[in-house]
C-alpha positions as CSV (number, residue, x, y, z in Angstrom):
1,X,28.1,-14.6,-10.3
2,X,25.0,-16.0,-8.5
3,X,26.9,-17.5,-5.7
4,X,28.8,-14.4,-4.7
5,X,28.3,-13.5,-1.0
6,X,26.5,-10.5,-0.8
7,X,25.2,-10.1,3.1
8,X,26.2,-12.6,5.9
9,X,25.9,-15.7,4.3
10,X,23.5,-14.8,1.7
11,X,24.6,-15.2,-1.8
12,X,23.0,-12.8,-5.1
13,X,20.9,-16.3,-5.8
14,X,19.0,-16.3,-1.7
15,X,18.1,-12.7,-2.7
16,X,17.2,-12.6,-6.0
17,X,14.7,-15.5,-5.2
18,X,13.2,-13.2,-1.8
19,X,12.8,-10.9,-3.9
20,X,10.5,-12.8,-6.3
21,X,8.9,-13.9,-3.8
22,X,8.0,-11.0,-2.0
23,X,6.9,-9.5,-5.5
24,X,4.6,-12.4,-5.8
25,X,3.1,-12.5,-2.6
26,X,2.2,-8.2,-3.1
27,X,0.9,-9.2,-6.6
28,X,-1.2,-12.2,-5.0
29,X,-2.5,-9.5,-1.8
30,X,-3.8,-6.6,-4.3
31,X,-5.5,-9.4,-6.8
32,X,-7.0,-10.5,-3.8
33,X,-7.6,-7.2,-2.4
34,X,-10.0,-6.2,-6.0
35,X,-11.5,-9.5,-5.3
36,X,-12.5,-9.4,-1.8
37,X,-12.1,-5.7,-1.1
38,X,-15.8,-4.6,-2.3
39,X,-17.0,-1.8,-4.5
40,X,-17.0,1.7,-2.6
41,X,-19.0,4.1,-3.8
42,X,-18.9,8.0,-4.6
43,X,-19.8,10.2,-2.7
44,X,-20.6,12.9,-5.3
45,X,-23.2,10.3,-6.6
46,X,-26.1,8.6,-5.6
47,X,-28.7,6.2,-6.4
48,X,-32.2,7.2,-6.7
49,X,-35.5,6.3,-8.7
50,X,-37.2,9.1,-10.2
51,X,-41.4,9.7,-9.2
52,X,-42.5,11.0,-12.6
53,X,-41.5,8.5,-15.2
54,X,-40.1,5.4,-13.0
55,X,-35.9,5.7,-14.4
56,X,-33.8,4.2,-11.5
57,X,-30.2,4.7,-11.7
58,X,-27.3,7.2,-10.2
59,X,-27.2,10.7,-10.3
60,X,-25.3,13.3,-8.9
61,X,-25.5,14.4,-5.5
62,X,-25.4,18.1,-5.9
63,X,-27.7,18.8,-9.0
64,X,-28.9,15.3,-9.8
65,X,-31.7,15.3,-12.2
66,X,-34.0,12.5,-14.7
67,X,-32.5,12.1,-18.2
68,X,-36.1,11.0,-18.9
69,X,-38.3,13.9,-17.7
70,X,-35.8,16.1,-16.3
71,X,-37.3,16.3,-13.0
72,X,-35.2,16.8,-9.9
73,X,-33.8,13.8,-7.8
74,X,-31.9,13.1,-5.2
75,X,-30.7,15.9,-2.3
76,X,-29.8,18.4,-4.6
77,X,-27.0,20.3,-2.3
78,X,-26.0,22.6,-5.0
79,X,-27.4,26.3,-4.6
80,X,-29.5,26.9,-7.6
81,X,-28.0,30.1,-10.1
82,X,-29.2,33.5,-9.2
């Protein structure tokens, strides 16, 4: 069965073991790809340190606010409620 001619002279074995391979090498490239690739970030959030009570960490973008003193932070692009 394995040595059956499929394509030219390639038998089932030649491309059952390209296709490994080619698996492999994909599996390899996106390991690598988490490893190398960086962290991007969001851009609904950002990362800010709050004036009143000294909290750093990341809020959102359009209504971030403290957890701590509930002051607001960051650029606040959300319209406030009428």
């Amino acid at each position: 069965m394995m040595d059956k001619i499929v394509f030219a002279q390639y038998t089932v074995q030649d491309l059952l073991i390209a296709a490994t391979l080619a698996v492999g090498i994909l599996i390899v490239l996106v390991i690598l790809k988490q490893i190398f690739g960086g962290k991007k970030g969001s851009r609904h959030i950002q990362a800010v340190e709050c004036t009143g009570c000294g909290w750093q960490g990341q809020v959102s973008r359009y209504a971030g606010r403290c957890p701590v003193c509930n002051s607001p932070l960051g650029e606040q692009k959300a319209e406030p409620k009428r």
